[in-house]
N, CA, C and O atoms as a GROMACS GRO file, in nm:
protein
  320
    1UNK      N    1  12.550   7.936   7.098
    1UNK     CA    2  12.419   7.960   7.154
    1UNK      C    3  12.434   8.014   7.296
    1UNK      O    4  12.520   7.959   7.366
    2UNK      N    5  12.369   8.105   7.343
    2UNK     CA    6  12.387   8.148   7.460
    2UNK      C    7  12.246   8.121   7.555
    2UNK      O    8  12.127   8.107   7.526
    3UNK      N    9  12.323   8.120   7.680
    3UNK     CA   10  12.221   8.067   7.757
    3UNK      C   11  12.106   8.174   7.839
    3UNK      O   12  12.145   8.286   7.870
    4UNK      N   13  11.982   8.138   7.865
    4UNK     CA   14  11.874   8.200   7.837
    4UNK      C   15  11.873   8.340   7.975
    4UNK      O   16  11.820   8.451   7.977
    5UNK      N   17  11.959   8.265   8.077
    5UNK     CA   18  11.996   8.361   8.196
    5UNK      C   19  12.146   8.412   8.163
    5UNK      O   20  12.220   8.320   8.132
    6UNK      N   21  12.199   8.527   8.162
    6UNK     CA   22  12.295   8.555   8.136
    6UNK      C   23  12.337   8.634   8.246
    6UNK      O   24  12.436   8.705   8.231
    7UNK      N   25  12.281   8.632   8.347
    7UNK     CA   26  12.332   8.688   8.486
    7UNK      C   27  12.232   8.620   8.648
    7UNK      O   28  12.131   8.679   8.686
    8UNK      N   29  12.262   8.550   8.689
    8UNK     CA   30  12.155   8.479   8.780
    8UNK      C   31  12.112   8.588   8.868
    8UNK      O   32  11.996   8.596   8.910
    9UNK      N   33  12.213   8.681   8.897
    9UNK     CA   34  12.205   8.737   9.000
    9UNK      C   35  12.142   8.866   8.972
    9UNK      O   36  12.101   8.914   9.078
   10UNK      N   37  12.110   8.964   8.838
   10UNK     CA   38  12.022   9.003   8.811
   10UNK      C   39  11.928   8.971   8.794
   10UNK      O   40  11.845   9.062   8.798
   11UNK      N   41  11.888   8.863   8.772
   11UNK     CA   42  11.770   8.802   8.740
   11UNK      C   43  11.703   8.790   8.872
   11UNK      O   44  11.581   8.806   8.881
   12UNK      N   45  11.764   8.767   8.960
   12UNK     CA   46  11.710   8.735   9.128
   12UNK      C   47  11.646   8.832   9.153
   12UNK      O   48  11.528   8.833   9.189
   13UNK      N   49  11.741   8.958   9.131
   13UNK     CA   50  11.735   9.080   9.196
   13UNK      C   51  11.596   9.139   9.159
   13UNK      O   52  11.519   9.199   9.233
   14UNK      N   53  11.584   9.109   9.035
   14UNK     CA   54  11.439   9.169   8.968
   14UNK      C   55  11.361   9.093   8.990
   14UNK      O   56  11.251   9.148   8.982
   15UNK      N   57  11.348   8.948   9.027
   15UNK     CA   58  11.244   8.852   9.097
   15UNK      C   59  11.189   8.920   9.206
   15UNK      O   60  11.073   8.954   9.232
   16UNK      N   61  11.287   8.931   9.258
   16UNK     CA   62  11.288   8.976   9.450
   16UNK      C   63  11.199   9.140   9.456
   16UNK      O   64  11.127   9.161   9.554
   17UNK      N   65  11.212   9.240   9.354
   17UNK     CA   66  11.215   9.350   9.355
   17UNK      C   67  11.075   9.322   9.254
   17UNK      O   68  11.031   9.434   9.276
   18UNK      N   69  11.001   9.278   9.188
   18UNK     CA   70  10.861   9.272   9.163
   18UNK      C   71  10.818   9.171   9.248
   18UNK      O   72  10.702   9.196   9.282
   19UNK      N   73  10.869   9.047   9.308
   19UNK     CA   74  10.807   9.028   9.410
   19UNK      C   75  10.705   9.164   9.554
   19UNK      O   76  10.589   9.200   9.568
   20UNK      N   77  10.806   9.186   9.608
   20UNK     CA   78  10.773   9.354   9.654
   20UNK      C   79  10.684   9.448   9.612
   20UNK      O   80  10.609   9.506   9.691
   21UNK      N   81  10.686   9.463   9.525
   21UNK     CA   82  10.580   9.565   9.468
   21UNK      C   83  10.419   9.489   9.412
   21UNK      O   84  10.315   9.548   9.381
   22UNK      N   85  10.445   9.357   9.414
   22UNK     CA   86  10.277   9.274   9.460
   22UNK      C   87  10.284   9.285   9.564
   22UNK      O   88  10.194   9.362   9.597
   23UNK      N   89  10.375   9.232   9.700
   23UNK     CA   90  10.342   9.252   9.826
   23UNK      C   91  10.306   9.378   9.883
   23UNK      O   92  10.232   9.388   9.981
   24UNK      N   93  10.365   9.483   9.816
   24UNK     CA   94  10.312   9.645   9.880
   24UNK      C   95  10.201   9.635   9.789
   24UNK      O   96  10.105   9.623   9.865
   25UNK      N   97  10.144   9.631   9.637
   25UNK     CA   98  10.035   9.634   9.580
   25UNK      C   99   9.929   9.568   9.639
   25UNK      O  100   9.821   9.624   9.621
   26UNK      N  101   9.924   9.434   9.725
   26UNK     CA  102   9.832   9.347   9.795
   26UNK      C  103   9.793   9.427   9.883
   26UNK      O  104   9.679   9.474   9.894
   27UNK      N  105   9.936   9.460   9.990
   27UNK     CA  106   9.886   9.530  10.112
   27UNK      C  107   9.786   9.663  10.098
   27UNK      O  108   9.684   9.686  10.164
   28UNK      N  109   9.846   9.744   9.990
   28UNK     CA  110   9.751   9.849   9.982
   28UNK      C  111   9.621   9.840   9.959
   28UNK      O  112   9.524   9.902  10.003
   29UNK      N  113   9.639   9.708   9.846
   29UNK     CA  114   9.464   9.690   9.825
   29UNK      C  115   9.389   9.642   9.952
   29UNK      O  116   9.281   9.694   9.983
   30UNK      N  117   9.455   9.527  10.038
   30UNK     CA  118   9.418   9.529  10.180
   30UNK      C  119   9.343   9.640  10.258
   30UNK      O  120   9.228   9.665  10.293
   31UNK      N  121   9.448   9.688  10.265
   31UNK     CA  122   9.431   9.818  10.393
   31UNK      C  123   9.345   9.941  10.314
   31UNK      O  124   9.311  10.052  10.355
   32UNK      N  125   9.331   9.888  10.214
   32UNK     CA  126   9.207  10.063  10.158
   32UNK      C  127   9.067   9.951  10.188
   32UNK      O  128   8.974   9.990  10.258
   33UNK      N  129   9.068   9.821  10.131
   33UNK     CA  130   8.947   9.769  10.184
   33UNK      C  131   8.900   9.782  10.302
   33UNK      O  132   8.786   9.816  10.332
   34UNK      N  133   8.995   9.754  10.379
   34UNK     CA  134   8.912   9.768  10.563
   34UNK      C  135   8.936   9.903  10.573
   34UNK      O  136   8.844   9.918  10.654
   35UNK      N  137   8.985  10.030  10.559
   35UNK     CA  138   8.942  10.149  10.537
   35UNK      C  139   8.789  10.202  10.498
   35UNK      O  140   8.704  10.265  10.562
   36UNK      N  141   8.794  10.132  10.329
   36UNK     CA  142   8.637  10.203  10.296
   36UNK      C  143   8.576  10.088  10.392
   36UNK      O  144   8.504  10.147  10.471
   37UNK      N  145   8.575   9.996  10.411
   37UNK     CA  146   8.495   9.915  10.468
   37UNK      C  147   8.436   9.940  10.667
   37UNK      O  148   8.339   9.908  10.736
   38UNK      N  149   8.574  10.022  10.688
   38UNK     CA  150   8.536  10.082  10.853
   38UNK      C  151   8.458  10.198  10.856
   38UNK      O  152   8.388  10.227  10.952
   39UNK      N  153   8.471  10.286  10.727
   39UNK     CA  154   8.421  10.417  10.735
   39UNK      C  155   8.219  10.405  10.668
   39UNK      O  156   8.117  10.465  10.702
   40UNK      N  157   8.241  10.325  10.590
   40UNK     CA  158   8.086  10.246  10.551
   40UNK      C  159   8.001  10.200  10.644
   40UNK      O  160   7.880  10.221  10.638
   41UNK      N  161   8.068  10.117  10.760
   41UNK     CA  162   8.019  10.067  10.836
   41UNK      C  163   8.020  10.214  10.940
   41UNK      O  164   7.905  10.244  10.971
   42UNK      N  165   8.095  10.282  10.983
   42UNK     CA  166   8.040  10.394  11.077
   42UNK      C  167   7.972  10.492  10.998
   42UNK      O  168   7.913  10.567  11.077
   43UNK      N  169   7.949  10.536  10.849
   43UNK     CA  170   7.864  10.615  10.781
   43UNK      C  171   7.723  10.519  10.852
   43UNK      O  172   7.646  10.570  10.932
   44UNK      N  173   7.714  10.404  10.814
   44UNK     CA  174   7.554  10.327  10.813
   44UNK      C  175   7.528  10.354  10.992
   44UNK      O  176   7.412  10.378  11.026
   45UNK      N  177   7.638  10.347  11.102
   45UNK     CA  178   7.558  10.355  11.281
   45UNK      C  179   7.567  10.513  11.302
   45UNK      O  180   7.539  10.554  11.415
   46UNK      N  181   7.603  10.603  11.208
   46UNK     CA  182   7.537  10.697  11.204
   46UNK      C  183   7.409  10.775  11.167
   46UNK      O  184   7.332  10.862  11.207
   47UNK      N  185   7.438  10.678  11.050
   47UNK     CA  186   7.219  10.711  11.010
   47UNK      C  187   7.173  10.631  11.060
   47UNK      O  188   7.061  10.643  11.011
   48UNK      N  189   7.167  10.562  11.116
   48UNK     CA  190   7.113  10.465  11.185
   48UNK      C  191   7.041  10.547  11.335
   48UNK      O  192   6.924  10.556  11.374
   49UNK      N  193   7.186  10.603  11.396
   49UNK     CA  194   7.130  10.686  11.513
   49UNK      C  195   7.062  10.779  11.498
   49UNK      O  196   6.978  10.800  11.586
   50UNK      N  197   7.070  10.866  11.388
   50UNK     CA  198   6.998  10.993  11.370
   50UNK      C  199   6.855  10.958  11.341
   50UNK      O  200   6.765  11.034  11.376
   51UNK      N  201   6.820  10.811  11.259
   51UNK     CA  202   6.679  10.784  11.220
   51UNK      C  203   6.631  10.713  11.390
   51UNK      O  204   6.517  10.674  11.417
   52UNK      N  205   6.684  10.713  11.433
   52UNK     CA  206   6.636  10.590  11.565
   52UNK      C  207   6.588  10.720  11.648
   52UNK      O  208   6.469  10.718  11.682
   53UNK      N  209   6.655  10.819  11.682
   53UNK     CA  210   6.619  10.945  11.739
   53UNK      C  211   6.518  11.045  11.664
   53UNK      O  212   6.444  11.124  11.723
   54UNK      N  213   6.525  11.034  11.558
   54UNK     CA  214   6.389  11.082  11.479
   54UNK      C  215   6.244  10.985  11.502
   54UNK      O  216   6.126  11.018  11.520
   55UNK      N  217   6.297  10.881  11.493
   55UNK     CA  218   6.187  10.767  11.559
   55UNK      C  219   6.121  10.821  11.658
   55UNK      O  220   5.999  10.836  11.652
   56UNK      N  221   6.205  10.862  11.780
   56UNK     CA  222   6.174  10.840  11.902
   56UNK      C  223   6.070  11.019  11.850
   56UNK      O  224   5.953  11.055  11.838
   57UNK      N  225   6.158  11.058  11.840
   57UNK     CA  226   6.097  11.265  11.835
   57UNK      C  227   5.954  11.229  11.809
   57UNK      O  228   5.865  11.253  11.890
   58UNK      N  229   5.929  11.162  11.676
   58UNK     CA  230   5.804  11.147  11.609
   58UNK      C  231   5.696  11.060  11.695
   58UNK      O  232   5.574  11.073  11.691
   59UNK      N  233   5.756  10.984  11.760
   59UNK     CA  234   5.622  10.908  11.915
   59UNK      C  235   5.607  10.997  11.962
   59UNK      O  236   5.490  11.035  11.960
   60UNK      N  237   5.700  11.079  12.027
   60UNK     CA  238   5.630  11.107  12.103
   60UNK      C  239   5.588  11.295  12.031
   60UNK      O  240   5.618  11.393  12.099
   61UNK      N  241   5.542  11.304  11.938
   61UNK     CA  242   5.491  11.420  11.893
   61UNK      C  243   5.356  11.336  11.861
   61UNK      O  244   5.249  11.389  11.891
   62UNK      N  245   5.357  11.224  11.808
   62UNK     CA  246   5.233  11.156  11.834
   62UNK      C  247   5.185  11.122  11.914
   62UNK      O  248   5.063  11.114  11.902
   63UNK      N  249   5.238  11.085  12.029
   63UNK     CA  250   5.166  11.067  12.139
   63UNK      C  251   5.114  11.188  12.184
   63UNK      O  252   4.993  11.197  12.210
   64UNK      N  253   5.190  11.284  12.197
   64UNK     CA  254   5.128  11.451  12.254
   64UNK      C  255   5.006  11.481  12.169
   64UNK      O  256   4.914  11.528  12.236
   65UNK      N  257   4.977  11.463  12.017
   65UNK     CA  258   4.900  11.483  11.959
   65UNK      C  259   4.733  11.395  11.998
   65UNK      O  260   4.620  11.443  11.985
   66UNK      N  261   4.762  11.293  12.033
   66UNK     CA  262   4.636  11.199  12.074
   66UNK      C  263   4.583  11.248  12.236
   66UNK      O  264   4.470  11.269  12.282
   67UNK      N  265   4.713  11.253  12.292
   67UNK     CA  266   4.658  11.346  12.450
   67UNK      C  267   4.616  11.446  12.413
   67UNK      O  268   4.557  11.469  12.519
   68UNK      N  269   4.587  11.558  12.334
   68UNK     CA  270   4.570  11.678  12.327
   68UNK      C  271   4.408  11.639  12.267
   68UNK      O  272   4.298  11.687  12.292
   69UNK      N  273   4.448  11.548  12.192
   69UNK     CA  274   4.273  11.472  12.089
   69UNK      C  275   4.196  11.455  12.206
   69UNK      O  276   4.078  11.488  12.222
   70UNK      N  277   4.268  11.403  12.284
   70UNK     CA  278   4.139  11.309  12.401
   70UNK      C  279   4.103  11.436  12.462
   70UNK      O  280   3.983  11.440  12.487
   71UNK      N  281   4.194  11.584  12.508
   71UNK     CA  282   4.160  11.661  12.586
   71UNK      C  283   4.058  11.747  12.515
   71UNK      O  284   3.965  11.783  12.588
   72UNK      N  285   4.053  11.786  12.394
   72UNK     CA  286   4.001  11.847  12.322
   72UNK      C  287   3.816  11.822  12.323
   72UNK      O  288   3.709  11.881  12.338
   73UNK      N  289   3.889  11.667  12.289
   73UNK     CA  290   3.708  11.538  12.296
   73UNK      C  291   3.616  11.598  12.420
   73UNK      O  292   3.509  11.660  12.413
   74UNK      N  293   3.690  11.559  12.535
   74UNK     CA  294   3.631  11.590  12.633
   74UNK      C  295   3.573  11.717  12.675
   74UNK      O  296   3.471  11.734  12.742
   75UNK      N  297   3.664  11.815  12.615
   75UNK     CA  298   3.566  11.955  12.653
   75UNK      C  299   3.449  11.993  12.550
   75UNK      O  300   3.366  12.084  12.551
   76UNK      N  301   3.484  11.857  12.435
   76UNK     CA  302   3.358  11.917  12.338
   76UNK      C  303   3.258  11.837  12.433
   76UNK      O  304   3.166  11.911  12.468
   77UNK      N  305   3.248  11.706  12.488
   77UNK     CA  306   3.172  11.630  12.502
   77UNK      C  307   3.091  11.743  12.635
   77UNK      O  308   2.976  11.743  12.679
   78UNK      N  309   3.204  11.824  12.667
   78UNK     CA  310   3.112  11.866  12.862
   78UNK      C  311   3.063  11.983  12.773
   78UNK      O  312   2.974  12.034  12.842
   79UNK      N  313   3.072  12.048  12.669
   79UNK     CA  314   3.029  12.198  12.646
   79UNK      C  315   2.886  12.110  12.558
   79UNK      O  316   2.789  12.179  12.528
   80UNK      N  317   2.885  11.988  12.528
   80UNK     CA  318   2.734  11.980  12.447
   80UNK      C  319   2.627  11.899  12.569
   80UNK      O  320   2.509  11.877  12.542
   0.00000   0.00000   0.00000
């Protein structure tokens, strides 16, 4: 009957050597997470800024629009 390891030291070697390739397989899955996860998070404070500055454009195109209302009011109110 022969015994179930027939070389310890191959056997190590291939422990050791798929050990490794979960540790590089982990790391990669790691490091692509905080990748998509840094570039997600600066995609979202980019629309973020562009809508916050569209915000602002649109007050004050509304506000110009209500000053122009009130100026308008008033010359109807002095011409009747």
């Amino acid at each position: 009957m022969e015994p179930a390891v027939t070389n310890p030291i191959d056997m190590g070697k291939s422990i050791a050597d798929f050990g490794f390739v979960i540790m590089a397989a982990a790391s990669y899955l790691v490091s692509s997470a905080i990748i998509i996860f840094v570039f997600v998070k600066w995609f979202i404070r980019m629309i973020d800024t562009i809508n916050e500055r569209d915000r602002q454009a649109i007050n004050e195109i509304i506000q110009l629009v209500r000053d122009l209302h009130g100026m308008i009011k008033t010359i109807c109110d002095e011409l009747n």
